[in-house]
C-alpha positions in Angstrom: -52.5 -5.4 -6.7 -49.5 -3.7 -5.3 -48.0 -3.9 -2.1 -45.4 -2.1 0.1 -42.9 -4.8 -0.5 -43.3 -4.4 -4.4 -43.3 -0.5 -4.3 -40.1 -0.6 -2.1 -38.5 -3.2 -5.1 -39.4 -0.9 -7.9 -38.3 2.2 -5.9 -34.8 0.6 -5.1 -34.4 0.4 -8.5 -35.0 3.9 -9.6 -31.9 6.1 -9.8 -31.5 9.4 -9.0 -29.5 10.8 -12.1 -28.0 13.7 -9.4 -26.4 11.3 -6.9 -26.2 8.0 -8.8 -28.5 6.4 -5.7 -31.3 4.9 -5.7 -34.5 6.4 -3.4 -34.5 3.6 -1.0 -31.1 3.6 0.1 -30.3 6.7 0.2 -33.5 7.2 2.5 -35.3 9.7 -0.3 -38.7 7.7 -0.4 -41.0 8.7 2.6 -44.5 8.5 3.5 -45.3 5.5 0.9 -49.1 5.2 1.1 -51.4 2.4 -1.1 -54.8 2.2 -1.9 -55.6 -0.7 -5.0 -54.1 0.6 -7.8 -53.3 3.9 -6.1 -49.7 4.9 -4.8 -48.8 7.9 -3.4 -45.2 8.8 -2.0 -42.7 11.8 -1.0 -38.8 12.5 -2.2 -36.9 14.1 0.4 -33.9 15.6 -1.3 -30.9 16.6 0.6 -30.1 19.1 -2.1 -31.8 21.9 -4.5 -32.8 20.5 -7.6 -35.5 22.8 -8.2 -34.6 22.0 -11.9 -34.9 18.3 -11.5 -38.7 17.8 -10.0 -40.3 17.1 -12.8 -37.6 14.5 -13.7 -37.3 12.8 -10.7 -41.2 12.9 -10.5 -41.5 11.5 -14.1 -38.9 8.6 -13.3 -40.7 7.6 -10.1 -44.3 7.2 -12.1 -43.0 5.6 -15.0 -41.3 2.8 -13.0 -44.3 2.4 -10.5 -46.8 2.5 -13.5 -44.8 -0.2 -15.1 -44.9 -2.4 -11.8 -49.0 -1.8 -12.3 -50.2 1.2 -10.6 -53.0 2.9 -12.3 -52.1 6.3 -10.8 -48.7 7.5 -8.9 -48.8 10.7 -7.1 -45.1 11.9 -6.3 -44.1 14.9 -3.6 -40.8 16.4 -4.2 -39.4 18.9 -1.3 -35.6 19.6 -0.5 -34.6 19.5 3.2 -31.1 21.3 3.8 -29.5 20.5 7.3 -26.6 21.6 8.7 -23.5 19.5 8.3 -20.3 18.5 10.3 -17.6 21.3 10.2 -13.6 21.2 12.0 -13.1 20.2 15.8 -13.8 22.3 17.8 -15.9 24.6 16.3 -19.7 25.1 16.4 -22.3 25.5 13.1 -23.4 28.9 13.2 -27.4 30.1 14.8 -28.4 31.3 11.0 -26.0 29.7 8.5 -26.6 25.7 7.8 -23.5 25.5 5.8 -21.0 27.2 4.5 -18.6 26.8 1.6 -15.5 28.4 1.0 -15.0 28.8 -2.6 -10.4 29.1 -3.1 -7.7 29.2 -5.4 -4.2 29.6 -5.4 -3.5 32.0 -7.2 -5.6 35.3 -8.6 -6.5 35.6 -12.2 -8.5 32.3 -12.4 -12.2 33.2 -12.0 -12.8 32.5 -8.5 -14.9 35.2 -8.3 -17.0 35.1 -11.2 -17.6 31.5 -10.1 -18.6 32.0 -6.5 -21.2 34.6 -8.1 -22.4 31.9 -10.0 -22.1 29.2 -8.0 -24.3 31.2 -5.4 -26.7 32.2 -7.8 -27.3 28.7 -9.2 -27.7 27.3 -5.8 -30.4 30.1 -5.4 -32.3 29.1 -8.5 -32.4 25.8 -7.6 -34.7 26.5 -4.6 -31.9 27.2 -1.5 -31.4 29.9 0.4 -27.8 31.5 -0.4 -25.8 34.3 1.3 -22.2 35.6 -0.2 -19.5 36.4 2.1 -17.0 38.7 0.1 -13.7 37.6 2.2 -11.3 39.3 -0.2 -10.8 42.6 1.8 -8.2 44.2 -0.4 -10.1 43.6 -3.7 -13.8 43.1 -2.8 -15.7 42.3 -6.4 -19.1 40.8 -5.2 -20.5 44.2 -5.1 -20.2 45.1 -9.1 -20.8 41.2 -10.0 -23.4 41.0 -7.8 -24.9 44.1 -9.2 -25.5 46.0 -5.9 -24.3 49.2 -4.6 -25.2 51.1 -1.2 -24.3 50.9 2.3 -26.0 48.1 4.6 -28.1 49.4 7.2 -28.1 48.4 11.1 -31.3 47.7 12.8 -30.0 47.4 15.9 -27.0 49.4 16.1 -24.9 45.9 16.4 -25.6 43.7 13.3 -25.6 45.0 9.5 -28.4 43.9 7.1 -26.9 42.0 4.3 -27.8 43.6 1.5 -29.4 41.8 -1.6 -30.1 41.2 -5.4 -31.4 38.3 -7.2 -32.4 36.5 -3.9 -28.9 36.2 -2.9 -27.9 38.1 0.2 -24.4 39.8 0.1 -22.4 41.4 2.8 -18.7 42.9 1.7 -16.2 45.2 2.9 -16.8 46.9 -0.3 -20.2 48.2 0.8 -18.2 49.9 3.5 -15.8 52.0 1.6 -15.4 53.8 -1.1 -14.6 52.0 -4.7 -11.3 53.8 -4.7 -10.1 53.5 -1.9 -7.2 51.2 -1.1 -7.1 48.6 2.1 -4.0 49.6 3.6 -4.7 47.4 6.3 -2.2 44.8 8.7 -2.8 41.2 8.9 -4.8 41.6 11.6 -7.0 44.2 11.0 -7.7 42.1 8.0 -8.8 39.2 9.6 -10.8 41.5 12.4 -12.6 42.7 9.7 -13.4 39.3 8.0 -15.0 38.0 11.6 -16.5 41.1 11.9 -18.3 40.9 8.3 -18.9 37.3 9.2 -20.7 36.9 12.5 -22.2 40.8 12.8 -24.0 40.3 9.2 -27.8 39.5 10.4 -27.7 36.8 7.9 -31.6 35.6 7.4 -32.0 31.9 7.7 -29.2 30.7 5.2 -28.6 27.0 3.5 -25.6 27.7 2.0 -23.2 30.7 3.0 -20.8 31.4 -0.3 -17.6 32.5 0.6 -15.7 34.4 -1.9 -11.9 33.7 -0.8 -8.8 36.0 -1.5 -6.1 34.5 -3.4 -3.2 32.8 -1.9 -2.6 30.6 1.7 -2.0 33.6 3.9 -3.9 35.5 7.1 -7.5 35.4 5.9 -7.1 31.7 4.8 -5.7 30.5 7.9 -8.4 32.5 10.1 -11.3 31.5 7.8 -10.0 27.7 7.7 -9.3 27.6 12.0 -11.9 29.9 13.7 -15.0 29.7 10.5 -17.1 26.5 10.9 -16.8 25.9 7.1 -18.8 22.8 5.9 -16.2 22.0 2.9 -14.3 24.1 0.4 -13.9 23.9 -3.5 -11.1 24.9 -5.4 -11.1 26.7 -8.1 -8.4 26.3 -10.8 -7.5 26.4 -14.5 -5.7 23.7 -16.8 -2.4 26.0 -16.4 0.1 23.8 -14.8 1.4 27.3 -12.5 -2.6 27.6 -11.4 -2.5 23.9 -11.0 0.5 23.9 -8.5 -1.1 26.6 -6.6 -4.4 25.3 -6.4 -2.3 22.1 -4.8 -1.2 24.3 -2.2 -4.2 25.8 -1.3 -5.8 22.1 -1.3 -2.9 20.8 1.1 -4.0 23.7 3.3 -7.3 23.0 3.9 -6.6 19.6 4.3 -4.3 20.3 7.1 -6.6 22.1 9.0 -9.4 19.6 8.8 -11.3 21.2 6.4 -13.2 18.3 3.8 -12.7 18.9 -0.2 -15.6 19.2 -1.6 -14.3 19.1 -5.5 -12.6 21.1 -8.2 -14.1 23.5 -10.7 -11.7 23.9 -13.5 -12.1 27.1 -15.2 -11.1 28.9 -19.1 -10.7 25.0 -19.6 -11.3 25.3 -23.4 -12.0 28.7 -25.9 -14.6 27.9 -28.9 -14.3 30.9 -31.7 -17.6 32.6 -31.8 -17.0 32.5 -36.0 -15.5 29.4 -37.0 -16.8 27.4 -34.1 -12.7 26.0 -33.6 -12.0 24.6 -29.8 -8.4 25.5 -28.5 -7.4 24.5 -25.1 -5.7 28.1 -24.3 -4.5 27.2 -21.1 -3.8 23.3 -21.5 -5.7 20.7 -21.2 -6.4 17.5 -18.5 -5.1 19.5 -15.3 -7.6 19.2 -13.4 -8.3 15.6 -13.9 -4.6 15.0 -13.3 -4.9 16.8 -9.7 -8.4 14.7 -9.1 -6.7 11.4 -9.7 -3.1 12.6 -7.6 -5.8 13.8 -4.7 -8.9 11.7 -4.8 -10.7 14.9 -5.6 -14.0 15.2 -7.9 -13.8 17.4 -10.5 -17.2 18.8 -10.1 -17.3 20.6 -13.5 -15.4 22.1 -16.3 -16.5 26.1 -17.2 -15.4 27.3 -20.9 -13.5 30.9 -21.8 -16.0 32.4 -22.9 -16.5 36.7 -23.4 -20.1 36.1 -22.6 -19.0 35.2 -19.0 -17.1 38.1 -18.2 -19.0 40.6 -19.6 -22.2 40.0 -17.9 -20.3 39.5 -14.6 -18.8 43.0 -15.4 -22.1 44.2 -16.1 -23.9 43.2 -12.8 -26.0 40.4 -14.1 -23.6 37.1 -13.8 -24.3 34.1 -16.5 -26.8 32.5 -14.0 -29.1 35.7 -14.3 -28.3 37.1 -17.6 -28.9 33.6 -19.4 -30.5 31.3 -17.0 -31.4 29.0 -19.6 -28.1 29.0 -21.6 -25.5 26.0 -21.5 -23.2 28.0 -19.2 -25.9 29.0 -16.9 -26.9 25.1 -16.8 -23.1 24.0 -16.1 -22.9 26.5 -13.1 -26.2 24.7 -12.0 -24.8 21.3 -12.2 -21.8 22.3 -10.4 -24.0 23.7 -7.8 -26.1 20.9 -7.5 -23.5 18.6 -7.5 -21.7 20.6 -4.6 -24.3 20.4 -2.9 -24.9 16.9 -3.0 -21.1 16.2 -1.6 -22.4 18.3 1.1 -25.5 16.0 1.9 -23.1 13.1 2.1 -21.3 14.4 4.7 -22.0 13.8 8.4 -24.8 15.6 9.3 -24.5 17.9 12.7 -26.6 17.3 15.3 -25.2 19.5 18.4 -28.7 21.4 18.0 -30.9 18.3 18.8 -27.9 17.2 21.6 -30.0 18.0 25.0 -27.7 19.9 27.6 -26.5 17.8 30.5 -26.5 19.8 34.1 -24.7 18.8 36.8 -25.9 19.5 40.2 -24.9 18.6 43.7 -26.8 16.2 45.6 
């Protein structure tokens, strides 16, 4: 016969293979309810992991049918709360978090893996918006696969547009393809708070923001007026990437704004004919800048043609292959972004109840 005591033992030793915790410290294991040979439970995840029910459920019933239960009934749902952003600032009405995604320089895929970053976050079971922040070269629009101008319901707010479950709001919506930003500093970042705050985002988990190279006006803004939850640098092995990545790191660091890991892209090229791997653009960089910054490297993405031609065509990796090795590294990376998220503080200014003052 089994008992709570026993059910919270085998539970505590049951790992979850997303965090590396078990489901009684890290709080995960609710509602335990026995009856003889019966247990019954819930798994509160702090992340998506649509893709991991079933083997997080499997893991649970296996250990608890070991300890002697007959039958194990497991509930897995994902919570998503909002987290702790800089000083100062408050979380957004209709954004839980959001996530800056940055690099130092351009040419490094920080684009193509916001797309996919926000897409994998989608299919595993959150809510996702994309904030195109790069006003002079907006690409979300052709990776994202969506064309036509937003609409405004109220004659204040625009209606993010959307494809794939994601919803997207860019300056690129706005203008015409060819046309050229000629725009000042601040005009730029105007338009970046304007795109931010007057988009009638619907109810998101994680806001995806798709950062412009460099450390410069819309970096500073985004990083000192944005609550951002945590950003994540994007970089290649190339040690010129590698140093501007560093500076882009040092910058939100400044500014209070948590690391949440590095995603080192192009990190190796495998011939599609003779199967040969070549590191093209070196190789160990972004371990190198984990261990010099106590940074996670949250995954590493390969060169691959695939990649950029179904981001070219609309339908990112995610979408195009969603069962493919690519598509399942995006998902881990998302997954595990997430979970650094969940580990932060969570914010609770919402639940705060207002103190009044009055005379007496």
């Amino acid at each position: 016969m089994l008992d709570l005591a026993t059910v919270h033992q085998v539970l505590s030793s049951v790992i979850d293979p997303n965090t590396g915790r078990d489901f009684v410290s890290s709080r995960a294991a609710r509602n335990i309810r026995i009856d003889g040979a019966r247990v019954s439970l819930d798994v509160e995840l702090g992340y998506p992991a649509a893709s991991q029910v079933n083997l997080i459920r499997d893991l649970i019933r296996t250990a608890l049918k070991r300890a002697g239960a007959a039958e194990v009934e497991v509930g897995v749902e994902t919570k998503i709360v909002p987290h702790t952003v800089q000083r100062g600032l408050k979380v957004m009405p209709n954004v839980r978090n959001i996530v800056a995604v940055s690099s130092g320089k351009g040419g490094v895929g920080k684009s193509t893996v916001a797309a996919n970053l926000a897409l994998a976050l989608a299919a595993e079971g959150a809510r996702v918006g994309v904030l195109d922040a790069d006003i002079y070269g907006p690409s979300q629009p052709t990776m994202m696969g969506i064309s036509g101008r937003p609409e405004s319901l109220d004659g204040k707010t625009l209606e993010p547009l959307e494809n794939y479950g994601v919803q997207v709001s860019s300056i690129g919506f706005l203008i015409d393809a060819d046309t050229p930003m000629v725009w000042r500093g601040p005009m730029v970042t105007n338009a970046l708070q304007q795109l931010l705050t007057q988009t009638n985002w619907k109810d998101v988990d994680y806001l995806v923001v798709d950062m412009p190279p460099g450390t410069g006006d819309i970096q500073l803004t985004l990083a000192q007026q944005v609550p951002v939850t945590g950003a994540l640098i994007v970089t290649t092995p190339q040690d010129i990437a590698l140093l501007d990545a560093m500076k882009g790191l040092k910058m939100f660091e400044k500014v209070g704004v948590p690391i949440l890991g590095i995603v080192e892209n192009m990190a190796v090229h495998v011939c599609s004919n003779c199967g040969h791997a070549e590191h093209v653009f070196g190789e160990g960089g972004a371990q190198r800048m984990s261990r010099q910054y106590d940074v996670e490297v949250l995954g590493s993405l390969p060169l691959d043609i695939r990649i950029r031609e179904q981001t070219d065509s609309g339908r990112p990796t995610v979408v195009a292959e969603p069962d493919g090795a690519i598509a399942t590294q995006y998902k881990a990376i998302a997954r595990r972004t997430a979970i650094k998220i969940s580990e932060r503080a969570k914010d609770l200014s919402s639940k705060m109840p207002a103190i009044k003052v009055s005379p007496t």
